[in-house]
Backbone of each chain as nested JSON, in Angstrom:
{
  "chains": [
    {"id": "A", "residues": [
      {"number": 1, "name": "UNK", "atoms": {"N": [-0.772, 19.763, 11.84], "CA": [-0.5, 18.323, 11.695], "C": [-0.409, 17.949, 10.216]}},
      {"number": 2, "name": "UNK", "atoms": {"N": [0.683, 17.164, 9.707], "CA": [0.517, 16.677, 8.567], "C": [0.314, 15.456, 8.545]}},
      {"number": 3, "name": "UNK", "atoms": {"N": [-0.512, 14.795, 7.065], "CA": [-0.735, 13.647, 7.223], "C": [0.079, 12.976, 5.942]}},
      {"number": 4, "name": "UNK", "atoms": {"N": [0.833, 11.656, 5.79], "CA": [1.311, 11.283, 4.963], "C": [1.393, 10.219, 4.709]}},
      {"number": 5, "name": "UNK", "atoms": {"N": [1.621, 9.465, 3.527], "CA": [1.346, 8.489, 3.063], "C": [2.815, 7.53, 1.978]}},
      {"number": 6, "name": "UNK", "atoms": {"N": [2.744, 6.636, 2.952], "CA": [4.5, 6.025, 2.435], "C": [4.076, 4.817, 1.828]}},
      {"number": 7, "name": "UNK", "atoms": {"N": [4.462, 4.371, 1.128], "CA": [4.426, 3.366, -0.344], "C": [5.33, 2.321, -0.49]}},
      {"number": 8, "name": "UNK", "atoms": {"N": [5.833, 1.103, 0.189], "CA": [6.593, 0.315, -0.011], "C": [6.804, -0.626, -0.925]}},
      {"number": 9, "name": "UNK", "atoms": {"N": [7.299, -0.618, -2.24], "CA": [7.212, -1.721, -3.401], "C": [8.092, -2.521, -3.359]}},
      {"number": 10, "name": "UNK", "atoms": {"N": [8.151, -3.914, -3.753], "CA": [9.4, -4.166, -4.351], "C": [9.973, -4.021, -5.321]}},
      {"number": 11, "name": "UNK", "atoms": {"N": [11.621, -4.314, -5.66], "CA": [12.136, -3.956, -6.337], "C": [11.79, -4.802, -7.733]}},
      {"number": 12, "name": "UNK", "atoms": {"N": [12.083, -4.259, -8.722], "CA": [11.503, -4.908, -10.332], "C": [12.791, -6.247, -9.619]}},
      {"number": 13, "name": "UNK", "atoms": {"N": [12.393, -7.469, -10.535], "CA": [13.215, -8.64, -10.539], "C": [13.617, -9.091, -8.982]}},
      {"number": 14, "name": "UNK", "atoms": {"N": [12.752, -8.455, -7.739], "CA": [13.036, -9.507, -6.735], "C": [11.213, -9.957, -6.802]}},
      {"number": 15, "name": "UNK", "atoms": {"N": [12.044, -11.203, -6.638], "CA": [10.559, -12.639, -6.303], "C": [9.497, -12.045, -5.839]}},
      {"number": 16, "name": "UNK", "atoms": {"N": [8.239, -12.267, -6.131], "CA": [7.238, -11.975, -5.027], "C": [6.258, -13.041, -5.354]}},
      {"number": 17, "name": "UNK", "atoms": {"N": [6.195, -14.047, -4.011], "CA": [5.607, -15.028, -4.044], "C": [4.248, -14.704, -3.828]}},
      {"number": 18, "name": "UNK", "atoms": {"N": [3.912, -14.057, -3.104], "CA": [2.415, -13.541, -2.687], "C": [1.987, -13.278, -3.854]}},
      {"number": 19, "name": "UNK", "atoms": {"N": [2.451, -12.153, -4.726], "CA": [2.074, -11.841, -5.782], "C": [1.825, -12.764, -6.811]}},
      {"number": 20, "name": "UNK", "atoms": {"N": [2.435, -13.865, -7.179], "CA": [2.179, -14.775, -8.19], "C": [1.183, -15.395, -7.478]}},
      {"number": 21, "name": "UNK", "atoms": {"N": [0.299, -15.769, -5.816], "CA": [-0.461, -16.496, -5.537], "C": [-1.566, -15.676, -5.931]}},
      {"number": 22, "name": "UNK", "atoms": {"N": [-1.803, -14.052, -5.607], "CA": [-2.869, -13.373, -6.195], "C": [-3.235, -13.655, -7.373]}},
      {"number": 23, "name": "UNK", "atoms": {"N": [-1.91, -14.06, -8.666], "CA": [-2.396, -13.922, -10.018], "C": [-3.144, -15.084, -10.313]}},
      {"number": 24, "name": "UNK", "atoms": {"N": [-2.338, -16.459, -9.384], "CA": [-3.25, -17.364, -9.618], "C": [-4.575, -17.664, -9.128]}},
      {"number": 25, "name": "UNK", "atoms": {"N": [-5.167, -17.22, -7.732], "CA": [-6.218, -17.024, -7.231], "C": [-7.385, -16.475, -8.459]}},
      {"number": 26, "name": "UNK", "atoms": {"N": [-6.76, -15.321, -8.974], "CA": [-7.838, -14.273, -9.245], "C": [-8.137, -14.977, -10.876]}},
      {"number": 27, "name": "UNK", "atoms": {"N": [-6.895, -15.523, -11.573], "CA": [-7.388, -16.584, -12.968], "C": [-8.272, -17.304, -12.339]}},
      {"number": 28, "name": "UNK", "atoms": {"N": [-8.044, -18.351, -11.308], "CA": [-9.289, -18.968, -10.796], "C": [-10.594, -18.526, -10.242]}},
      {"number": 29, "name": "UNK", "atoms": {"N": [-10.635, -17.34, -9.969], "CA": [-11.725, -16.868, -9.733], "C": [-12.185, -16.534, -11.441]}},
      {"number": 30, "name": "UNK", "atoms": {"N": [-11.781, -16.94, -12.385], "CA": [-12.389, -16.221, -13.477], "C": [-12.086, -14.95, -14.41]}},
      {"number": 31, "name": "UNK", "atoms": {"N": [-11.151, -14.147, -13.484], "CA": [-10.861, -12.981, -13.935], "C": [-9.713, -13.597, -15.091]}},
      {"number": 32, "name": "UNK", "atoms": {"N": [-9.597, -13.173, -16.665], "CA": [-8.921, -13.359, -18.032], "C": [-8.096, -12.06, -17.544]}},
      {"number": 33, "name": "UNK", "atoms": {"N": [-7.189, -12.352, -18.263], "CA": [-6.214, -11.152, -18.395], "C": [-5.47, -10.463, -17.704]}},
      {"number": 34, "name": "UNK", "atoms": {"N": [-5.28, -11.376, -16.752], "CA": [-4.678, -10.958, -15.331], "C": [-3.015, -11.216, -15.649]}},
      {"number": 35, "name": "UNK", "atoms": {"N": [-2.625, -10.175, -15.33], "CA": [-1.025, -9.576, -16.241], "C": [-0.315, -10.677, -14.573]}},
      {"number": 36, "name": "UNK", "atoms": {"N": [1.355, -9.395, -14.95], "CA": [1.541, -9.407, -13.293], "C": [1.187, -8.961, -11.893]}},
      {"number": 37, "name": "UNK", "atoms": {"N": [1.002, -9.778, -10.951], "CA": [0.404, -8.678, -9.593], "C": [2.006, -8.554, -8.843]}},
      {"number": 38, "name": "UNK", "atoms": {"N": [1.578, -7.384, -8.042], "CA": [2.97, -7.321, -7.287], "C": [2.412, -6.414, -6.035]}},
      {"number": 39, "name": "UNK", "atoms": {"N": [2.682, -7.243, -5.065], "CA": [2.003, -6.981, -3.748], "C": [3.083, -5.418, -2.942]}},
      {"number": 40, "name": "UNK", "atoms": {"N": [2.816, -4.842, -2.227], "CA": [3.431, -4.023, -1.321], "C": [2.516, -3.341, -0.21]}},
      {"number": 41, "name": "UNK", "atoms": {"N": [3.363, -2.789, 0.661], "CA": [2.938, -2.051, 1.853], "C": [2.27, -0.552, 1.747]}},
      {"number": 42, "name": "UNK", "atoms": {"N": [1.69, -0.211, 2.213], "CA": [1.524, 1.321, 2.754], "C": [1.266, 1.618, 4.336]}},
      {"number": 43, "name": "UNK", "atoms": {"N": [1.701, 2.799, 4.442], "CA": [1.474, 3.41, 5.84], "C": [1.096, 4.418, 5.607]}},
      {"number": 44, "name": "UNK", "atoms": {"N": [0.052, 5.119, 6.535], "CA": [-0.64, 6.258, 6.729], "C": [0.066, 7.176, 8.194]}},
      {"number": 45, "name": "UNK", "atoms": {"N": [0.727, 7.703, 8.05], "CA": [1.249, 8.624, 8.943], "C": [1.14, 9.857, 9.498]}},
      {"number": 46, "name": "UNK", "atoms": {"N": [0.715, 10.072, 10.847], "CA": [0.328, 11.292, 10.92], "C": [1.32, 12.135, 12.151]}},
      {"number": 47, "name": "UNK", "atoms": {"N": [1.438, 13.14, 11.433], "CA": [3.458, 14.278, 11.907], "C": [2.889, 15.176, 12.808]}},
      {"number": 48, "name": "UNK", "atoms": {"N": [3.04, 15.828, 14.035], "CA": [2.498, 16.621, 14.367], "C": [3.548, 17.677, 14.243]}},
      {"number": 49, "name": "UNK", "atoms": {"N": [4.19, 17.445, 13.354], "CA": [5.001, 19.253, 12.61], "C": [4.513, 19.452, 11.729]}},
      {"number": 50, "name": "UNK", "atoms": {"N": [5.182, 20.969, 11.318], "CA": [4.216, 21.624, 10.603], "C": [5.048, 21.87, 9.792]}},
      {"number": 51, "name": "UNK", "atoms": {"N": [6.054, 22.209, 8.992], "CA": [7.003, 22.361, 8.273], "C": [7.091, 20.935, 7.369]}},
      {"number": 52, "name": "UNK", "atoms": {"N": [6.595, 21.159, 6.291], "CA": [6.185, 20.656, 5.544], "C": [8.226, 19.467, 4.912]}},
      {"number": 53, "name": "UNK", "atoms": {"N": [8.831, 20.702, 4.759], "CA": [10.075, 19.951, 4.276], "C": [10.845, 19.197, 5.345]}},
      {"number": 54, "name": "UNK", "atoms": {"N": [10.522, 20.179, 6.504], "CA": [11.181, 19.102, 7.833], "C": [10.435, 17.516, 7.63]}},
      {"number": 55, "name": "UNK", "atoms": {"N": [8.965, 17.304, 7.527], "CA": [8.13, 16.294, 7.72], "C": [8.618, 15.279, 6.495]}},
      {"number": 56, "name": "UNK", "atoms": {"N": [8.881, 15.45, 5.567], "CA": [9.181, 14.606, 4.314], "C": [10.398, 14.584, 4.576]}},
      {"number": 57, "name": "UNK", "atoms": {"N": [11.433, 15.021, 5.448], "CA": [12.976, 14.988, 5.569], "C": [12.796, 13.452, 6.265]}},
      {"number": 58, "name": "UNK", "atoms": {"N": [11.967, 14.057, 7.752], "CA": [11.946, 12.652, 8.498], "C": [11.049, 11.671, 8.72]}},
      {"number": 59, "name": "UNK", "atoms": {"N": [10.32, 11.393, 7.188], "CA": [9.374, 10.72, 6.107], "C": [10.574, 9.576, 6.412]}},
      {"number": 60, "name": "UNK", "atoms": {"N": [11.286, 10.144, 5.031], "CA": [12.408, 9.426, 4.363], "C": [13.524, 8.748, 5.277]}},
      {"number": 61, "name": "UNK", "atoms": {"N": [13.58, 9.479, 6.588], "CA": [14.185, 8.788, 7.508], "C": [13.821, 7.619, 8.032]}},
      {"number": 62, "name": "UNK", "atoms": {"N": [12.521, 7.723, 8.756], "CA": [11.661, 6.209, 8.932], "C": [11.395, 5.365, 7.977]}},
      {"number": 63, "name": "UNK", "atoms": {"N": [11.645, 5.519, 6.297], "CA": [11.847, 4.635, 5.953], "C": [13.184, 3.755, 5.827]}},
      {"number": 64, "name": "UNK", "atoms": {"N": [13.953, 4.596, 5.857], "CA": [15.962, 4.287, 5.229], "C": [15.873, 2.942, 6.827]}},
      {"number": 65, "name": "UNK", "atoms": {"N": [15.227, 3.704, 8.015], "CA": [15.412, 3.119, 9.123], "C": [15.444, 1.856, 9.507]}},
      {"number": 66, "name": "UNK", "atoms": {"N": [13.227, 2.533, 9.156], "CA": [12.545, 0.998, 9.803], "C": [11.683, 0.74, 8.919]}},
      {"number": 67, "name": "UNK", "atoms": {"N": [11.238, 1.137, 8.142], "CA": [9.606, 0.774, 7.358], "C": [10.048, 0.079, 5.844]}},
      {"number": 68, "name": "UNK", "atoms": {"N": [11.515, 0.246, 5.461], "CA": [11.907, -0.069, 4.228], "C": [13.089, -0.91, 4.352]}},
      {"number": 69, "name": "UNK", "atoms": {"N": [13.093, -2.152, 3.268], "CA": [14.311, -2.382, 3.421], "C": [14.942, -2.375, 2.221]}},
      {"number": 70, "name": "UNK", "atoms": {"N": [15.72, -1.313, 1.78], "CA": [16.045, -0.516, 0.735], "C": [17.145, -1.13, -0.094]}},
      {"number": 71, "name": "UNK", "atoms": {"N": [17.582, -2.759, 0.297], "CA": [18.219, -3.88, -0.225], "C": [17.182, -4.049, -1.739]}},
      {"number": 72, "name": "UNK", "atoms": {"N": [16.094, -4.562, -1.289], "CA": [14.953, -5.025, -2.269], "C": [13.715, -4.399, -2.303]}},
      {"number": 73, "name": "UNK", "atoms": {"N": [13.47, -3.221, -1.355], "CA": [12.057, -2.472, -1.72], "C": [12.647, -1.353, -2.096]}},
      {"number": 74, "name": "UNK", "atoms": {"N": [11.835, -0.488, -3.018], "CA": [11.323, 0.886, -2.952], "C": [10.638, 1.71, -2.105]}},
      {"number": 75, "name": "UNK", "atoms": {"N": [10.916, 2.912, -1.725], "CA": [9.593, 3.38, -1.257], "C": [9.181, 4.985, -1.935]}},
      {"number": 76, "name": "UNK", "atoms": {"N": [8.407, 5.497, -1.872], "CA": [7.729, 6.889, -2.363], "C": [7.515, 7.302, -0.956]}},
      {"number": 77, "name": "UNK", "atoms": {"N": [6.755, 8.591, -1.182], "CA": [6.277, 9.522, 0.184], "C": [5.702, 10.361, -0.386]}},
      {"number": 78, "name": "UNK", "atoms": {"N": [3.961, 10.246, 0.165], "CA": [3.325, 11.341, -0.414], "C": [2.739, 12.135, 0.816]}},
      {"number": 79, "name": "UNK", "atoms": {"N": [2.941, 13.426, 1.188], "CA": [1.972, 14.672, 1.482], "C": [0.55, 14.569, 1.187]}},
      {"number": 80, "name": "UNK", "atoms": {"N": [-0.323, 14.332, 2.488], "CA": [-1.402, 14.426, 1.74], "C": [-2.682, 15.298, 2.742]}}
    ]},
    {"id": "B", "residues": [
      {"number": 1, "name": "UNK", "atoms": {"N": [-2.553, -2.594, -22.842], "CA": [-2.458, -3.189, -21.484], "C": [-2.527, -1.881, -20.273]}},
      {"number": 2, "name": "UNK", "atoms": {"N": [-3.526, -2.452, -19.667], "CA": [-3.578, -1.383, -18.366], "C": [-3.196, -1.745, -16.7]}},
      {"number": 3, "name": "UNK", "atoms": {"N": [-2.37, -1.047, -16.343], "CA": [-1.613, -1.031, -15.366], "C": [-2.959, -0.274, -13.999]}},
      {"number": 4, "name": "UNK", "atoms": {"N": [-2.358, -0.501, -12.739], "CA": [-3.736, -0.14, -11.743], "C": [-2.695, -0.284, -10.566]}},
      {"number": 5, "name": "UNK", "atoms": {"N": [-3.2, 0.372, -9.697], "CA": [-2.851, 0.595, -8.387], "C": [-3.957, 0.283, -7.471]}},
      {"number": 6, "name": "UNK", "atoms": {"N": [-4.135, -0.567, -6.861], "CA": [-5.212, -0.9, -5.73], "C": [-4.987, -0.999, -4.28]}},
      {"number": 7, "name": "UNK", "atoms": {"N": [-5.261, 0.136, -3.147], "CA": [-4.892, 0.29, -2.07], "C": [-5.813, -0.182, -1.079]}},
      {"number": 8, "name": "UNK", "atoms": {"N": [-5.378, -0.941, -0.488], "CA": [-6.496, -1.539, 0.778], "C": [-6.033, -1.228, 2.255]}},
      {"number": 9, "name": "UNK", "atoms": {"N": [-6.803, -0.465, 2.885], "CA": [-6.239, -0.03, 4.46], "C": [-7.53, -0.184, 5.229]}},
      {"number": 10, "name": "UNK", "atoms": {"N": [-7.246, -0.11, 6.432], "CA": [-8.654, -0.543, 7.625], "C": [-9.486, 0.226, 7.598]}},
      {"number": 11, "name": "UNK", "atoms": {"N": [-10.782, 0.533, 7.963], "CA": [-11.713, 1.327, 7.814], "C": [-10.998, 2.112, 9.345]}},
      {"number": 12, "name": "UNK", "atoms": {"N": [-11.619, 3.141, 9.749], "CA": [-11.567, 4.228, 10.845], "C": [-12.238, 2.738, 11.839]}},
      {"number": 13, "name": "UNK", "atoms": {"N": [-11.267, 2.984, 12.963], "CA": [-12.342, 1.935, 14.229], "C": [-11.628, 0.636, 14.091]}},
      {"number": 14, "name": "UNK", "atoms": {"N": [-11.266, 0.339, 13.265], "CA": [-10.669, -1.401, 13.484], "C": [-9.275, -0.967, 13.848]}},
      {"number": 15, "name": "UNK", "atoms": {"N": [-9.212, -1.481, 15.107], "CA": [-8.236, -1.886, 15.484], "C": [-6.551, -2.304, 14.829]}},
      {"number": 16, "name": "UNK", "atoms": {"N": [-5.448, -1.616, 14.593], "CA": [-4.105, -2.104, 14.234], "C": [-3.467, -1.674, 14.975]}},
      {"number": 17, "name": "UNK", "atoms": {"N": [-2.797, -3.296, 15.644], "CA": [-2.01, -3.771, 16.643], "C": [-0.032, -3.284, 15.699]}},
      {"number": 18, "name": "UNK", "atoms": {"N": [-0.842, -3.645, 14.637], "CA": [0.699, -3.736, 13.675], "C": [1.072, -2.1, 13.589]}},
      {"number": 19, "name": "UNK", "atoms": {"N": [0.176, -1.056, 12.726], "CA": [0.52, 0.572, 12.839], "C": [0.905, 0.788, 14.761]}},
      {"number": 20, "name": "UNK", "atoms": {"N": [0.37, 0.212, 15.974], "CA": [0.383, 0.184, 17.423], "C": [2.063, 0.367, 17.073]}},
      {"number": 21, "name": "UNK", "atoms": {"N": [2.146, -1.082, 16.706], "CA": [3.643, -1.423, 16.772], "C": [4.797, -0.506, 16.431]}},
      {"number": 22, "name": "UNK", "atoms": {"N": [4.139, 0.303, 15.221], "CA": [5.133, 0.638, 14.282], "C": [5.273, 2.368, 15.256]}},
      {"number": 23, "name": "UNK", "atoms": {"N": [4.319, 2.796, 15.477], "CA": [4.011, 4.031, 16.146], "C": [5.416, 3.586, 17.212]}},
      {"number": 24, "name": "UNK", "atoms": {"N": [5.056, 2.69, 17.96], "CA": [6.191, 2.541, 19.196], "C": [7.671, 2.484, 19.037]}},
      {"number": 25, "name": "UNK", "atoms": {"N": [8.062, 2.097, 17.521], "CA": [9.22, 1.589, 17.18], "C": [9.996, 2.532, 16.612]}},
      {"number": 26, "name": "UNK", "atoms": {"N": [8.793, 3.849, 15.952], "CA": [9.624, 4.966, 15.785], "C": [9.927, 6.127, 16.77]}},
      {"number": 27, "name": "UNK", "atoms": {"N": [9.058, 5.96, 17.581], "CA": [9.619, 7.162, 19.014], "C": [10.468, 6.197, 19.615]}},
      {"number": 28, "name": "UNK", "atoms": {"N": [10.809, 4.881, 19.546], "CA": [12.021, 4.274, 20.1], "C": [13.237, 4.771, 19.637]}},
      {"number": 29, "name": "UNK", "atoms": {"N": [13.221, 5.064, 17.992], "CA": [14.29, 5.264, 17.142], "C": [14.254, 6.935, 17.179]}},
      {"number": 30, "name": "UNK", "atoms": {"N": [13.724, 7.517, 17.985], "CA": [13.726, 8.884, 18.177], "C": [13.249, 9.982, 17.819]}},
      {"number": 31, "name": "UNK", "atoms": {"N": [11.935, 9.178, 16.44], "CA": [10.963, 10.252, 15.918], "C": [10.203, 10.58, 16.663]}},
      {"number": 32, "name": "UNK", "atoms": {"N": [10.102, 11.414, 17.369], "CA": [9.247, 12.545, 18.168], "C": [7.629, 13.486, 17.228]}},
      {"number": 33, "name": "UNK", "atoms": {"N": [7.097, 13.312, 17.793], "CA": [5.805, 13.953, 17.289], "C": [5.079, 13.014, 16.362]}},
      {"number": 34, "name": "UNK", "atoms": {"N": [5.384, 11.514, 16.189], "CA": [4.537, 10.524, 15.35], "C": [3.327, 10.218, 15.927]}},
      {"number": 35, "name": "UNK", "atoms": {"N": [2.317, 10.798, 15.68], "CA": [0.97, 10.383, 15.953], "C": [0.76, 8.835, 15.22]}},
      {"number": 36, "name": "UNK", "atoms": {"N": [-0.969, 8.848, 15.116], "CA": [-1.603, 7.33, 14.425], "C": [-0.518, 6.717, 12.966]}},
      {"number": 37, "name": "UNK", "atoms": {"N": [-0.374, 5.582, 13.191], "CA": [0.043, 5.133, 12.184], "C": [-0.758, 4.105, 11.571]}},
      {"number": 38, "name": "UNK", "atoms": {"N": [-1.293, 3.886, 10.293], "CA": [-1.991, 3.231, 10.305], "C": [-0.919, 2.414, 8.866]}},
      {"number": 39, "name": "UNK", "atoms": {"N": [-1.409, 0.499, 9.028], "CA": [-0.923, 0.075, 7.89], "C": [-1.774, -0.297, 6.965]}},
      {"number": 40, "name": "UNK", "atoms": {"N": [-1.7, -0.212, 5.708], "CA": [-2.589, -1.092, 4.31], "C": [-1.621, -1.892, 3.707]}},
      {"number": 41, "name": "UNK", "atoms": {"N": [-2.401, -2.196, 2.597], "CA": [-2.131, -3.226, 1.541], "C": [-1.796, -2.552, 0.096]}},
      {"number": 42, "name": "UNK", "atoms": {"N": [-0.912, -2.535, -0.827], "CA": [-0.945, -2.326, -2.178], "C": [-0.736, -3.246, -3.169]}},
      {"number": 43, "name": "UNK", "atoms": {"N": [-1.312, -2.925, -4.063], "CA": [-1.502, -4.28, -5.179], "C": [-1.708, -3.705, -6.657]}},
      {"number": 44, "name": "UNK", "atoms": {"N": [-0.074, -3.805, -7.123], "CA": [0.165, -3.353, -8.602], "C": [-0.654, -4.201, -9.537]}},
      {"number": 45, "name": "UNK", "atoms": {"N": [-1.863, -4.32, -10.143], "CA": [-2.033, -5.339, -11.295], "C": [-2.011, -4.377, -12.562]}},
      {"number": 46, "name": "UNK", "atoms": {"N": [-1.77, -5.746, -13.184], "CA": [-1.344, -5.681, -14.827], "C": [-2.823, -6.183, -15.423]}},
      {"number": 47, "name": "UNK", "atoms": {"N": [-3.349, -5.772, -16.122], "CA": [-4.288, -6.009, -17.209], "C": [-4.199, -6.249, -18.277]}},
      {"number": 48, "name": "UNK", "atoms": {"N": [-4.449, -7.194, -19.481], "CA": [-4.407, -7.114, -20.75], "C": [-5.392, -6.603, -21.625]}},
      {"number": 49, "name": "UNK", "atoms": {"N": [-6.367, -6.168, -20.706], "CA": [-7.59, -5.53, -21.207], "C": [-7.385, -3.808, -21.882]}},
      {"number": 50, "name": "UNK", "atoms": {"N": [-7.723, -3.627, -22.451], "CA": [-8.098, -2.047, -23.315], "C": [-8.921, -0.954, -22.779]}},
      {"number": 51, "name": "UNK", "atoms": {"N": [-10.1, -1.703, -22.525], "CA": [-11.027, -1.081, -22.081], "C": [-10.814, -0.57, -20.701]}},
      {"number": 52, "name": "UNK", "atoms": {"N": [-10.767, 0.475, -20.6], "CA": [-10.967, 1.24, -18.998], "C": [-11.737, 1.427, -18.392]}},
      {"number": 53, "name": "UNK", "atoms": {"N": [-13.186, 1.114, -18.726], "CA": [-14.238, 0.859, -17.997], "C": [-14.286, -0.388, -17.337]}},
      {"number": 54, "name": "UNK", "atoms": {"N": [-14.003, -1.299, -17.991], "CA": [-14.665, -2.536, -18.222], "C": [-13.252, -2.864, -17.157]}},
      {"number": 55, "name": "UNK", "atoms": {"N": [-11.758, -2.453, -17.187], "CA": [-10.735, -2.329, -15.901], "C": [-11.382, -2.517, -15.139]}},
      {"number": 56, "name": "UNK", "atoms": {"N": [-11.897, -1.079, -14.963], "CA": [-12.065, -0.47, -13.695], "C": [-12.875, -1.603, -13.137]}},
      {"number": 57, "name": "UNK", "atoms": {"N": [-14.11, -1.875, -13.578], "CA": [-15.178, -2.602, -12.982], "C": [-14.459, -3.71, -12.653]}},
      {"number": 58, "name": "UNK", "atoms": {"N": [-13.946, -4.731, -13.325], "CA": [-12.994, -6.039, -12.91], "C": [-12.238, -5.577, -11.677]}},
      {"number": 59, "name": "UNK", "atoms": {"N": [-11.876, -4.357, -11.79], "CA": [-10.416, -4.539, -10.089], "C": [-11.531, -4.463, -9.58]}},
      {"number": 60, "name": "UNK", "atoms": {"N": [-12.724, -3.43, -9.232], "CA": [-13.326, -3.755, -8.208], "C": [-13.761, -4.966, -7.606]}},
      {"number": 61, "name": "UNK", "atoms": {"N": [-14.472, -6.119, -8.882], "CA": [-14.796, -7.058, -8.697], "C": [-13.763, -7.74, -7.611]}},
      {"number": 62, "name": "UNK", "atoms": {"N": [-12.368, -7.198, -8.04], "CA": [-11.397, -8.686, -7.664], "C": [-11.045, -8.008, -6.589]}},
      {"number": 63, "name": "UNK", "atoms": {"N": [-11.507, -6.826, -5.849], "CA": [-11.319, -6.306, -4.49], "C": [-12.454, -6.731, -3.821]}},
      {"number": 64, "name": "UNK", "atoms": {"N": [-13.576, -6.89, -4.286], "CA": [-14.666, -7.335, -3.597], "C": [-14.472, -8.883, -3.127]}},
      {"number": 65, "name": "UNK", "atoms": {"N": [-14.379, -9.774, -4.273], "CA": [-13.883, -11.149, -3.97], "C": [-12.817, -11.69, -3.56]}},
      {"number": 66, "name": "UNK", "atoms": {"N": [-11.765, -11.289, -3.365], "CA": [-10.558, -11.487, -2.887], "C": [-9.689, -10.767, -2.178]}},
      {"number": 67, "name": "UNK", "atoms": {"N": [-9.01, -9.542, -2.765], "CA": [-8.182, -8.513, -2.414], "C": [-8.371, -7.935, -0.733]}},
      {"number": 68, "name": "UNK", "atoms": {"N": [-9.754, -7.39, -0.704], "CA": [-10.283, -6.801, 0.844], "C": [-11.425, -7.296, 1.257]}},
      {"number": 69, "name": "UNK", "atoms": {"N": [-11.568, -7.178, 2.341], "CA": [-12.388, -8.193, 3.026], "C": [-13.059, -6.938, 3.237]}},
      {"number": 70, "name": "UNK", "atoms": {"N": [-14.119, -6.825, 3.001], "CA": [-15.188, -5.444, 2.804], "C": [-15.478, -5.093, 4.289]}},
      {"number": 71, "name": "UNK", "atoms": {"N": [-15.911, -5.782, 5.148], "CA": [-16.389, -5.51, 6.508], "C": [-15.224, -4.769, 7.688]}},
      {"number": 72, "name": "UNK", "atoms": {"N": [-13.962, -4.867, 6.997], "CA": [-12.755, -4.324, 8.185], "C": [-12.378, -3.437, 7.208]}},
      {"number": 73, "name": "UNK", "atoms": {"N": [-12.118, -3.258, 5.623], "CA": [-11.059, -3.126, 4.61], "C": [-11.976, -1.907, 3.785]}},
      {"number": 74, "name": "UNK", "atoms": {"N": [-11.586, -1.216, 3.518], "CA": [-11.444, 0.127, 2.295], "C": [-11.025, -0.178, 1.368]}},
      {"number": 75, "name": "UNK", "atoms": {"N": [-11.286, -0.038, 0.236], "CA": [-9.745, -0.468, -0.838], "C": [-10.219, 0.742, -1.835]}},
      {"number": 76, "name": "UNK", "atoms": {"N": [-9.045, 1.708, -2.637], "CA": [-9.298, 1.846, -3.715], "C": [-8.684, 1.605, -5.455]}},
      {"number": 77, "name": "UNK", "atoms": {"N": [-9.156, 1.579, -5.962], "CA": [-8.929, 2.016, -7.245], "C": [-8.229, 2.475, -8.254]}},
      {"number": 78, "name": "UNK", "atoms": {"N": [-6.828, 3.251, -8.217], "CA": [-6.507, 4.018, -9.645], "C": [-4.861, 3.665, -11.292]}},
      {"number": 79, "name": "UNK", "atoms": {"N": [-6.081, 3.762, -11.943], "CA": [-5.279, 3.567, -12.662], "C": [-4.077, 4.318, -13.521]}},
      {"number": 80, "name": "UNK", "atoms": {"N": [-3.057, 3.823, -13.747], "CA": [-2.207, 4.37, -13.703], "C": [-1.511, 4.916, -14.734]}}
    ]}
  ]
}
């Protein structure tokens, strides 16, 4: 079984409203120096193949699919 | 300026209806062999701080008070 771990960001220069509410939350909580935040997804996935390059082939598939929308996010894929 | 990666996902045992979802939506789309899927949270912050101790200790803070809700939520740590 492999287990893996997919990373959804957005893209640099699309909006993220959530993210500017974290930055302002967390100034109000006190925290100085609070840069930009920029919110995203993860999923924890677990493959019951064993072929390590097959599993990251159809990683990258479920994201292009369903887990990403590759207009305005990024995603990574880590083996873990 | 220090950059951080902060990951928040469910502890083992709580319940996700949403990874439920996502599990179902990819053996719909024909991935075969997808076991547990589980979803988290990621949260790029920006720091203007130097110090990497004194980081570190602040994200925790601002995972403790805000970011994850400690009793359902995991979160970690790394900087980047």
């Amino acid at each position: 079984m492999i287990k893996a771990r997919i990373t959804v960001t957005l893209k640099n220069g699309v909006l993220d409203p959530q993210g500017k509410a974290i930055e302002h939350a967390l100034s109000g909580l006190g925290f100085d120096g609070v840069g930009q935040v920029r919110q995203g997804k993860v999923f924890d996935v677990e493959l019951s193949e064993s072929d390590k390059g097959k599993a990251e082939a159809d990683l990258k598939a479920m994201c292009d699919k369903l887990l990403a929308n590759t207009v305005i996010e990024n995603y990574s894929v880590t083996l873990t």
